[in-house]
PyMOL Python script that loads the backbone (N, CA, C, O; Angstrom):
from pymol import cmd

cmd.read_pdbstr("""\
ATOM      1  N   UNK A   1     109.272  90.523  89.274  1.00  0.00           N
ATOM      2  CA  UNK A   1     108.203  90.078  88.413  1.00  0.00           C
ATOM      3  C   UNK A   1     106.905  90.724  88.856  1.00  0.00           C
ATOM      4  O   UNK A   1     106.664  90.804  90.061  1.00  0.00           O
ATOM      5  N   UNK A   2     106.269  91.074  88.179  1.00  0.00           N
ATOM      6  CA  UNK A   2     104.904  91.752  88.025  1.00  0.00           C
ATOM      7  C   UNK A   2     103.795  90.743  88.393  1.00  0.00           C
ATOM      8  O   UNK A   2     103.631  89.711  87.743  1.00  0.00           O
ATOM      9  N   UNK A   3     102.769  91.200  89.842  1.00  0.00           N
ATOM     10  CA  UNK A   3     102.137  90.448  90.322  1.00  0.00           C
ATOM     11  C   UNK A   3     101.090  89.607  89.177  1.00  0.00           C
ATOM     12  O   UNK A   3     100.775  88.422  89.290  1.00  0.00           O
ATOM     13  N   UNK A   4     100.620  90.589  87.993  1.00  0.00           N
ATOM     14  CA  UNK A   4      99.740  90.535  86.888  1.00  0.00           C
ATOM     15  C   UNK A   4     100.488  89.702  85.912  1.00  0.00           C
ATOM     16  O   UNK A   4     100.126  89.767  84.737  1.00  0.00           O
ATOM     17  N   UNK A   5     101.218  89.131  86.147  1.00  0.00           N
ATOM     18  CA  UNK A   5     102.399  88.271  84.869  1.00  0.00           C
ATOM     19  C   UNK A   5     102.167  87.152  85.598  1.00  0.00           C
ATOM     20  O   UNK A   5     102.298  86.849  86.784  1.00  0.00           O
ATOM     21  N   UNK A   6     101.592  86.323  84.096  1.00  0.00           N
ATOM     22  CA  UNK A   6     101.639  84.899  84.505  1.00  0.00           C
ATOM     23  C   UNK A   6     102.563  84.188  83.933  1.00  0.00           C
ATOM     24  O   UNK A   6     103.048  84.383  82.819  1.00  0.00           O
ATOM     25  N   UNK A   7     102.867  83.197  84.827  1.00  0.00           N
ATOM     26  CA  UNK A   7     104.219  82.435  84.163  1.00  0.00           C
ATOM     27  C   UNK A   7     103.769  81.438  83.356  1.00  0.00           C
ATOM     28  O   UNK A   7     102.543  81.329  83.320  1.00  0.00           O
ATOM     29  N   UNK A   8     104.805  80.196  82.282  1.00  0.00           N
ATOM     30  CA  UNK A   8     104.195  79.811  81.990  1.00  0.00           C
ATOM     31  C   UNK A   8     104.749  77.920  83.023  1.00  0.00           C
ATOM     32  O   UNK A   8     104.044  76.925  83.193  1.00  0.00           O
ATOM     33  N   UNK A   9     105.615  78.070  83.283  1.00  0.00           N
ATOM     34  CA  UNK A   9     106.332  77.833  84.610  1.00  0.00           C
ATOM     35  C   UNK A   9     105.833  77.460  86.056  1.00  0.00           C
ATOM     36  O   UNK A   9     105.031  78.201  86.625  1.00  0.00           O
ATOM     37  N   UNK A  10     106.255  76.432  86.590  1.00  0.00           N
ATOM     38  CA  UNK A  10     106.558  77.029  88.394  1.00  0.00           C
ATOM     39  C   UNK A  10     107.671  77.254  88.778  1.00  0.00           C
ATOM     40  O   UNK A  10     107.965  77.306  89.973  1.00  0.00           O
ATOM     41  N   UNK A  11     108.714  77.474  87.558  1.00  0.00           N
ATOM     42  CA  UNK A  11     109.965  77.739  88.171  1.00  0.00           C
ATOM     43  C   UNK A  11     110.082  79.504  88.892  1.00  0.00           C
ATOM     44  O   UNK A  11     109.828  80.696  88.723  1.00  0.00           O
ATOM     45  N   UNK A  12     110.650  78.510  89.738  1.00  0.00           N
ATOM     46  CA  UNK A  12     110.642  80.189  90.496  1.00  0.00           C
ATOM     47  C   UNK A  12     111.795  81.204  89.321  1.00  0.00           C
ATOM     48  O   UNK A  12     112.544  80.956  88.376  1.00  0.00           O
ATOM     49  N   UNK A  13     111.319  82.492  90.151  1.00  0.00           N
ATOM     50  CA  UNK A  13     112.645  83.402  89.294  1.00  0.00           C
ATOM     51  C   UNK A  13     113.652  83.873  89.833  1.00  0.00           C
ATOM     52  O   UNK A  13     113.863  84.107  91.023  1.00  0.00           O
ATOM     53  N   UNK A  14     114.489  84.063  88.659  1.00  0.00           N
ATOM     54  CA  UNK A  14     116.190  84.151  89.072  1.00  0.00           C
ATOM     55  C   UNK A  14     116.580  85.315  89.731  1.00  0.00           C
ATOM     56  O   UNK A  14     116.246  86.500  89.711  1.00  0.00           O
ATOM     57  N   UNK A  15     117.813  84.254  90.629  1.00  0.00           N
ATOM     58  CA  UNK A  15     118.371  85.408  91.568  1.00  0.00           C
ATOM     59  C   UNK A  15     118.332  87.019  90.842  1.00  0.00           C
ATOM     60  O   UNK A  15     117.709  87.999  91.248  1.00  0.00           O
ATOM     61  N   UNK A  16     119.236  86.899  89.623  1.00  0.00           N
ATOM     62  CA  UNK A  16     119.417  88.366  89.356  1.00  0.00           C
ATOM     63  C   UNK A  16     118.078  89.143  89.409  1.00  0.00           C
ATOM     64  O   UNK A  16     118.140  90.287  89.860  1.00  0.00           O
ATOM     65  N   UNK A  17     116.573  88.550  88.904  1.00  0.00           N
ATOM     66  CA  UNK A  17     115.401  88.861  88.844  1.00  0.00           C
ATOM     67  C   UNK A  17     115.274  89.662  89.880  1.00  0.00           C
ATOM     68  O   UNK A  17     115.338  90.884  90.007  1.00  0.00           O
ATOM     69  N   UNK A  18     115.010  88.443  90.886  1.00  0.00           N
ATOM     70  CA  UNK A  18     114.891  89.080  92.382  1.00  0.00           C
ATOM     71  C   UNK A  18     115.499  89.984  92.422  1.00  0.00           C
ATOM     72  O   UNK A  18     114.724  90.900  92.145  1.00  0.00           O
ATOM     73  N   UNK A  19     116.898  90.553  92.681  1.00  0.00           N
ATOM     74  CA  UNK A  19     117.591  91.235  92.816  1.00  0.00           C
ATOM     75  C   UNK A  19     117.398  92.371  92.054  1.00  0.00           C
ATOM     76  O   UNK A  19     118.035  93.285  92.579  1.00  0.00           O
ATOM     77  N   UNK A  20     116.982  92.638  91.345  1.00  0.00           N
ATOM     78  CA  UNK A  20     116.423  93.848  90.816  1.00  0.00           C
ATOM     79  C   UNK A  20     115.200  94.760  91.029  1.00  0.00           C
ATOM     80  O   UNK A  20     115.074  95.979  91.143  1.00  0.00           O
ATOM     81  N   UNK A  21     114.262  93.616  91.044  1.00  0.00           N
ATOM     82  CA  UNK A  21     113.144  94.273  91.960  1.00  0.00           C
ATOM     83  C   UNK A  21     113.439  94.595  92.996  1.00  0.00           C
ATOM     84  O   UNK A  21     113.381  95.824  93.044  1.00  0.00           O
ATOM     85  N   UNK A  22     113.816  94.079  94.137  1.00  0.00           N
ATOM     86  CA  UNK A  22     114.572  94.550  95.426  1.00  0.00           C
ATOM     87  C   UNK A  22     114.895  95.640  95.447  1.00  0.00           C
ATOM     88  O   UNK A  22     114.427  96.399  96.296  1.00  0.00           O
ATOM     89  N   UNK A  23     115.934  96.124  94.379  1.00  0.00           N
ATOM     90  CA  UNK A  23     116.713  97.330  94.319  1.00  0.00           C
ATOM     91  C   UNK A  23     115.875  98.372  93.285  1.00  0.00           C
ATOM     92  O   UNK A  23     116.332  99.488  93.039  1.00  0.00           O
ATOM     93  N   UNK A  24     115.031  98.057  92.899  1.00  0.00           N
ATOM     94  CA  UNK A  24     114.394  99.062  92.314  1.00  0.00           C
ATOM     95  C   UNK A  24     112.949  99.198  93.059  1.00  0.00           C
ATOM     96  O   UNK A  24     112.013  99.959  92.816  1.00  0.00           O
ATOM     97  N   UNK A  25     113.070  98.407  93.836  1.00  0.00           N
ATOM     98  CA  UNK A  25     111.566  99.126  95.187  1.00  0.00           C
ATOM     99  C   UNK A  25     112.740  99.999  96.284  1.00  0.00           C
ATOM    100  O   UNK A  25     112.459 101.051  96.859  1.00  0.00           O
ATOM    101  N   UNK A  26     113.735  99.460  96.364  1.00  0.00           N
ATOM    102  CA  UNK A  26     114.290 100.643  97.650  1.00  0.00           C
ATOM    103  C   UNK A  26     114.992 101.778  96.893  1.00  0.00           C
ATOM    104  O   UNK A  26     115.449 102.749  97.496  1.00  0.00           O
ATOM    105  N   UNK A  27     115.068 101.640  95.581  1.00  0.00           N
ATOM    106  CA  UNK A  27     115.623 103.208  95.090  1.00  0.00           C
ATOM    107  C   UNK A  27     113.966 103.779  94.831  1.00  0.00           C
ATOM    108  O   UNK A  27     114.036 104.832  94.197  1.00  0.00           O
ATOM    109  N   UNK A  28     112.656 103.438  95.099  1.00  0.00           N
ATOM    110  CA  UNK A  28     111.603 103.959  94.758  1.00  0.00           C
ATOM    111  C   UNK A  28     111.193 104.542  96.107  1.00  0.00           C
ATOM    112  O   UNK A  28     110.564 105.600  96.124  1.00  0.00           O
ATOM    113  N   UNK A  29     111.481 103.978  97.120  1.00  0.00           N
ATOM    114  CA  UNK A  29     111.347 104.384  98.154  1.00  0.00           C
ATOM    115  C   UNK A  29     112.648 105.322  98.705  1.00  0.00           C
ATOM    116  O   UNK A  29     112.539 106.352  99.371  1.00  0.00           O
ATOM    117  N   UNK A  30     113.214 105.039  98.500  1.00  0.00           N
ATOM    118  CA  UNK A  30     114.282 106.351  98.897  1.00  0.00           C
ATOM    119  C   UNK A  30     114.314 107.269  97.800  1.00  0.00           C
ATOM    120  O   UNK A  30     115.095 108.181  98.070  1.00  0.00           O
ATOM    121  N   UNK A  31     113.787 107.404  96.671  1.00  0.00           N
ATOM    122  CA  UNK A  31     113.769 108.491  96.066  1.00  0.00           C
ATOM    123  C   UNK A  31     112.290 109.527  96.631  1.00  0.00           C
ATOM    124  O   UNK A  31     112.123 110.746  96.679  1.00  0.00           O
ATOM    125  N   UNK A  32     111.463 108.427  96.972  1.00  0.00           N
ATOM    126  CA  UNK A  32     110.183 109.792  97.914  1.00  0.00           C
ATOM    127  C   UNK A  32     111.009 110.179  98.939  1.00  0.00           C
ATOM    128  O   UNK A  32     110.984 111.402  99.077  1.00  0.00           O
ATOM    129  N   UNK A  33     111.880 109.498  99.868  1.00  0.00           N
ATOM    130  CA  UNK A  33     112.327 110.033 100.572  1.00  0.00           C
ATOM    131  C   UNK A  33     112.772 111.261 100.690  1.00  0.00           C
ATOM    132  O   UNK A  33     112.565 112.001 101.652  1.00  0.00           O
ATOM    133  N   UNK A  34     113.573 111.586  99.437  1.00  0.00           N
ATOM    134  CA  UNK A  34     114.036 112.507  99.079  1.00  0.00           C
ATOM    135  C   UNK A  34     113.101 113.523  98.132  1.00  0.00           C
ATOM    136  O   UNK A  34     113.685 114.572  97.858  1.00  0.00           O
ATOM    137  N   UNK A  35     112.172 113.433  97.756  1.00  0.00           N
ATOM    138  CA  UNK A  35     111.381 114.073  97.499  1.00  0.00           C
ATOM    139  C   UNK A  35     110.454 114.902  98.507  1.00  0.00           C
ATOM    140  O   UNK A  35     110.378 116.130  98.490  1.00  0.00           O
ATOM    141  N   UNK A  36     109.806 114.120  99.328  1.00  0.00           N
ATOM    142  CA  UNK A  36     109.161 115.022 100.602  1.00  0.00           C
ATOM    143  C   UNK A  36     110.195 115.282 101.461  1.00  0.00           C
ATOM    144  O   UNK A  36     109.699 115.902 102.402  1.00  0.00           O
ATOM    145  N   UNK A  37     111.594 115.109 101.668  1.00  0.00           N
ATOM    146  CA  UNK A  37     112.391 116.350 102.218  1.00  0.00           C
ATOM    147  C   UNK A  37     112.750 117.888 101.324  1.00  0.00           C
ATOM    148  O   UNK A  37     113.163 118.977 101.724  1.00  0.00           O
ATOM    149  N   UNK A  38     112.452 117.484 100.234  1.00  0.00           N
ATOM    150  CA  UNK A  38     113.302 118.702  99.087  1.00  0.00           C
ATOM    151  C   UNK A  38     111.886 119.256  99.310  1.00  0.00           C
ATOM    152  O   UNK A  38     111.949 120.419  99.707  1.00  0.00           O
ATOM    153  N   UNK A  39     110.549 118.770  99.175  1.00  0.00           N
ATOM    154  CA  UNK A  39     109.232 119.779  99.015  1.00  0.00           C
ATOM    155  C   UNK A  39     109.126 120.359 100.496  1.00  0.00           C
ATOM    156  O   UNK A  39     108.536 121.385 100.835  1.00  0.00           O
ATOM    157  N   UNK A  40     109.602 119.757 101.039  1.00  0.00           N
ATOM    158  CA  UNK A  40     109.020 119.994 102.674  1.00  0.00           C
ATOM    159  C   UNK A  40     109.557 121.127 102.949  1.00  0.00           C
ATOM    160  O   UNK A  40     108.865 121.994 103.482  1.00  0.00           O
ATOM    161  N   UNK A  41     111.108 121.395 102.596  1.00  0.00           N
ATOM    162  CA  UNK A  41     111.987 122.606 103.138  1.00  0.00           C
ATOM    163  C   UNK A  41     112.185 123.540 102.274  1.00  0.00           C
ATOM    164  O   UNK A  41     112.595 124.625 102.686  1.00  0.00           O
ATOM    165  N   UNK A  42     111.847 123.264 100.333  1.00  0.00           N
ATOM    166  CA  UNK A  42     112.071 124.384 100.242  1.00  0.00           C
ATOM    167  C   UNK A  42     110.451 124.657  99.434  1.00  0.00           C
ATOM    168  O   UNK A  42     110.555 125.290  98.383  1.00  0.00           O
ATOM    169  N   UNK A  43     109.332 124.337  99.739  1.00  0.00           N
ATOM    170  CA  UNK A  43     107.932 124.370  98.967  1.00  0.00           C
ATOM    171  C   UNK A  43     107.176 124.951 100.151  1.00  0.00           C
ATOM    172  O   UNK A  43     106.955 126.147 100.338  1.00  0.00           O
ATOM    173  N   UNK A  44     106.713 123.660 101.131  1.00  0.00           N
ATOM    174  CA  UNK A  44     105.806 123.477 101.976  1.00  0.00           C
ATOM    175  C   UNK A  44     106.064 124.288 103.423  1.00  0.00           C
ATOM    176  O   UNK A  44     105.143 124.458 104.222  1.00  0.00           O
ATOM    177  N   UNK A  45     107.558 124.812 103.685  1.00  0.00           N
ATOM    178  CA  UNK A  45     107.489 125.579 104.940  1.00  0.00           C
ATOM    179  C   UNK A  45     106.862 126.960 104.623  1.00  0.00           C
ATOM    180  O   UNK A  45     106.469 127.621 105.585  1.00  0.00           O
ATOM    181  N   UNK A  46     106.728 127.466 103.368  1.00  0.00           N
ATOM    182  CA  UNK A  46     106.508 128.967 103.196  1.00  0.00           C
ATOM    183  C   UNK A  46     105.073 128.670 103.951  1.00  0.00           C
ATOM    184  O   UNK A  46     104.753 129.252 104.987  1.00  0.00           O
ATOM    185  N   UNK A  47     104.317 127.765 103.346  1.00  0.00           N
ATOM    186  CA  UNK A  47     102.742 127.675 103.649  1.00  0.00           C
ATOM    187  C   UNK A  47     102.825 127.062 105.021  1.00  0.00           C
ATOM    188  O   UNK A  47     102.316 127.939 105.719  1.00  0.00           O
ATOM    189  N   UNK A  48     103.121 126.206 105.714  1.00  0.00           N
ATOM    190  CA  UNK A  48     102.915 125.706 107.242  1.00  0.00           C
ATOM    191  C   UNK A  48     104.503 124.934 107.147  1.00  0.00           C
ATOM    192  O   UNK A  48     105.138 124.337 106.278  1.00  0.00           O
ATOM    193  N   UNK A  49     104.694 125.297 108.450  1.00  0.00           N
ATOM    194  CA  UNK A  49     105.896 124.697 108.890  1.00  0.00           C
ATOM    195  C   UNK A  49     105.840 123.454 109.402  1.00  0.00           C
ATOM    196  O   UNK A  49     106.693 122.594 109.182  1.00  0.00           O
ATOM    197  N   UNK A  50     104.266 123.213 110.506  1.00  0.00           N
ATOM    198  CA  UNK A  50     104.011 121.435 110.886  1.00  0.00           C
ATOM    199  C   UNK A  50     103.787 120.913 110.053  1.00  0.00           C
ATOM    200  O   UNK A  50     103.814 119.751 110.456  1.00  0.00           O
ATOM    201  N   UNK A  51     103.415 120.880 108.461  1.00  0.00           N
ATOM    202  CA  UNK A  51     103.244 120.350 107.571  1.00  0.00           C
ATOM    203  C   UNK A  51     104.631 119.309 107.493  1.00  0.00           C
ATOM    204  O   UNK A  51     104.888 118.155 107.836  1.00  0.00           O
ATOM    205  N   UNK A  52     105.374 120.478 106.809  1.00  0.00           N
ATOM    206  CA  UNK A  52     106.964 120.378 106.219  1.00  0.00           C
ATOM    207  C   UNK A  52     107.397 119.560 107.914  1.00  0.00           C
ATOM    208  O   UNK A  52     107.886 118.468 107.622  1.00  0.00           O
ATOM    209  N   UNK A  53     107.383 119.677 109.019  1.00  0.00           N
ATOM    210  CA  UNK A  53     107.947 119.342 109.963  1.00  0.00           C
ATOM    211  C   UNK A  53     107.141 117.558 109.777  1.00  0.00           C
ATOM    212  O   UNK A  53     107.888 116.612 110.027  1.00  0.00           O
ATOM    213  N   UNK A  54     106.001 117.315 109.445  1.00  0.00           N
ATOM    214  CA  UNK A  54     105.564 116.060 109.241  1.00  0.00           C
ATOM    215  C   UNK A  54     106.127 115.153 108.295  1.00  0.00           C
ATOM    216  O   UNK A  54     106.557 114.002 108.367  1.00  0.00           O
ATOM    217  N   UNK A  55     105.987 116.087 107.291  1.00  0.00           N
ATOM    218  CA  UNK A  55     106.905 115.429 105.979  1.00  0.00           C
ATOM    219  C   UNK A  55     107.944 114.797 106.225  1.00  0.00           C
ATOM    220  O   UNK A  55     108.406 113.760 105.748  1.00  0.00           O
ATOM    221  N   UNK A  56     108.370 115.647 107.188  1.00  0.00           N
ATOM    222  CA  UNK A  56     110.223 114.968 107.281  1.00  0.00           C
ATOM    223  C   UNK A  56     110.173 113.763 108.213  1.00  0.00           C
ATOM    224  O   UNK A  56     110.703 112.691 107.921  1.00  0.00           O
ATOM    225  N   UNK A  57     109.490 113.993 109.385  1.00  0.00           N
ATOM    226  CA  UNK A  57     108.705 112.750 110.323  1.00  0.00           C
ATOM    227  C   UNK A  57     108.669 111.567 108.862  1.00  0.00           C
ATOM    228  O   UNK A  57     109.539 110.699 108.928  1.00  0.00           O
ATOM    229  N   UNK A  58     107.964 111.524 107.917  1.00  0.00           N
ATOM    230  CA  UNK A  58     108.093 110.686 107.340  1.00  0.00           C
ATOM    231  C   UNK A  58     109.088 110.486 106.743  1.00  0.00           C
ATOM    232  O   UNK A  58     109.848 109.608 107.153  1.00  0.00           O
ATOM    233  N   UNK A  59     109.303 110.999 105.948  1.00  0.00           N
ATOM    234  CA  UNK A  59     110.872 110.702 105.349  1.00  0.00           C
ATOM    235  C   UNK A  59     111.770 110.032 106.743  1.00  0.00           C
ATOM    236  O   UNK A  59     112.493 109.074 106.468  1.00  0.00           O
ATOM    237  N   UNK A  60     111.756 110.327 107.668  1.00  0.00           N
ATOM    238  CA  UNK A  60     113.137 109.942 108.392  1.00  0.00           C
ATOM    239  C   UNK A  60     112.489 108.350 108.424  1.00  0.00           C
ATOM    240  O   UNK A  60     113.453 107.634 108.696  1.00  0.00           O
ATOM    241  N   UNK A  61     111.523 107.673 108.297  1.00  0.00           N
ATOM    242  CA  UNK A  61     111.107 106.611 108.814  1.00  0.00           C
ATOM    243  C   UNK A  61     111.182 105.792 107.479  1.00  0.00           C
ATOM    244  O   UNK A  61     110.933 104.595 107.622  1.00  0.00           O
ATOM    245  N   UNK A  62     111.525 106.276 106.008  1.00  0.00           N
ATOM    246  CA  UNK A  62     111.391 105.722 104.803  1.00  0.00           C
ATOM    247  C   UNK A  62     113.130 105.204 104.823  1.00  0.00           C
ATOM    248  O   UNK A  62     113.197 104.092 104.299  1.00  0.00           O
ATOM    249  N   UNK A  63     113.837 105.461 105.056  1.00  0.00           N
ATOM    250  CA  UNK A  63     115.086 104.748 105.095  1.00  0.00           C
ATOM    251  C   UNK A  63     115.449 103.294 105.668  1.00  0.00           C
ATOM    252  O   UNK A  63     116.296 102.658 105.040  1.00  0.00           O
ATOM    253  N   UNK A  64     114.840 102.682 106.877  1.00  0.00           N
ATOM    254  CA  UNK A  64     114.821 101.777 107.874  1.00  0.00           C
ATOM    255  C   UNK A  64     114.062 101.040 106.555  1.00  0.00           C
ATOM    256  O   UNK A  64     114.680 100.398 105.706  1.00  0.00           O
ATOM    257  N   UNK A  65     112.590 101.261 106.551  1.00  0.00           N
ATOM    258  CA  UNK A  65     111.935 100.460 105.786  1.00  0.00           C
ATOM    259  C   UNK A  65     112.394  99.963 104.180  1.00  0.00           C
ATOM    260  O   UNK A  65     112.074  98.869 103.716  1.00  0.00           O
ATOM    261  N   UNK A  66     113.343 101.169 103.316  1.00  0.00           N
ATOM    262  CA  UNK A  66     113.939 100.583 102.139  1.00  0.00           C
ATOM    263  C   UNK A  66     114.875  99.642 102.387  1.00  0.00           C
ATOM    264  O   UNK A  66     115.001  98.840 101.462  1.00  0.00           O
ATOM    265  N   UNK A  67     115.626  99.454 103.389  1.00  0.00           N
ATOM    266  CA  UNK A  67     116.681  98.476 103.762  1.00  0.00           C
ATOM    267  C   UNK A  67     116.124  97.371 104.258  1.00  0.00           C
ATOM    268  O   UNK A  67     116.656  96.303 103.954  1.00  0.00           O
ATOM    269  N   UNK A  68     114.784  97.363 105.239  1.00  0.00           N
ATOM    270  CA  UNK A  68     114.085  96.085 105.071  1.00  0.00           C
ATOM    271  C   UNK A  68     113.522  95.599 103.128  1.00  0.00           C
ATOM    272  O   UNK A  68     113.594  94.491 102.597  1.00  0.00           O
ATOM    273  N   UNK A  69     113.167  96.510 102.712  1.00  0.00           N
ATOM    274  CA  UNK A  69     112.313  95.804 101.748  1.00  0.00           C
ATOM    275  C   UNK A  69     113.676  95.432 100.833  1.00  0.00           C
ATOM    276  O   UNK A  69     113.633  94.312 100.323  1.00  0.00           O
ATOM    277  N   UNK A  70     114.824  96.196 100.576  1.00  0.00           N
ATOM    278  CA  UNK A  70     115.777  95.522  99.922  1.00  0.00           C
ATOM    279  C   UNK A  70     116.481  94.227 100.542  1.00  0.00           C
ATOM    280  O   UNK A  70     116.938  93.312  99.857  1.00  0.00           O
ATOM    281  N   UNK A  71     116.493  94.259 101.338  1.00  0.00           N
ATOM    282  CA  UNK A  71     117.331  92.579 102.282  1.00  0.00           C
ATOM    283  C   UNK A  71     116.498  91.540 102.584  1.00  0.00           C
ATOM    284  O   UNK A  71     116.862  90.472 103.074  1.00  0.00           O
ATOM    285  N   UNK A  72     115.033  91.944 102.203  1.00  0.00           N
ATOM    286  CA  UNK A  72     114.204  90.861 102.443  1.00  0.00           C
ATOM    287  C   UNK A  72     114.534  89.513 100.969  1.00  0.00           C
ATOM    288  O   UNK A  72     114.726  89.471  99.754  1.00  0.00           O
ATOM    289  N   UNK A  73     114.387  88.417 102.436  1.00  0.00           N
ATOM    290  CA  UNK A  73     114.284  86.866 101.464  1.00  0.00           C
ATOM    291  C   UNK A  73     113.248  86.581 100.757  1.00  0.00           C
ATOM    292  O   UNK A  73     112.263  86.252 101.418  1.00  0.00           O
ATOM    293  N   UNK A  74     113.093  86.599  99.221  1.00  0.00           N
ATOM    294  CA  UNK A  74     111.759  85.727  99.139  1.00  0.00           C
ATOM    295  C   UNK A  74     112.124  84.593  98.614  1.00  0.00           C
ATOM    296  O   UNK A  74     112.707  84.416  97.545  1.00  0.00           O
ATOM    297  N   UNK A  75     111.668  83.592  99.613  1.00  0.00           N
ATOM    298  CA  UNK A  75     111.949  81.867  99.387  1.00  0.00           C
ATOM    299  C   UNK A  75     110.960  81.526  98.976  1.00  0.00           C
ATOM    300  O   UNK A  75     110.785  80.341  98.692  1.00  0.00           O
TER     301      UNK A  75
END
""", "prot")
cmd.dss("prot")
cmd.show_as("cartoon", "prot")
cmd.util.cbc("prot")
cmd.orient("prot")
């Protein structure tokens, strides 16, 4: 659910709800993942290599964090 969406409700929202956002923030985050590895190695090494060598520094650290943000509880 969209922070800007008001309910008309306090019922909380449904599992499947949840469950979708979940999985569509960690396929958003693992798809940059995979984006600043594909620019890094075949874009950004022609121009600097510590660049592209940073990039990937990040990317390797975006995987850990999509598996937190997908397994997280919100109660």
């Amino acid at each position: 659910m969209d922070r800007h969406e008001h309910r008309v409700t306090d019922v909380p929202a449904s599992f499947s709800e949840r469950q979708r956002i979940r999985r569509r923030r960690y396929f958003m985050i693992m798809g940059t993942c995979l984006v600043l590895i594909i620019l890094a190695w075949n874009v950004v090494r022609l121009f600097s290599v510590p660049i592209a060598v940073a990039m990937t520094l990040v990317a390797a650290v975006l995987p850990p964090i999509a598996a937190i943000v997908a397994n997280r509880h919100d109660d």
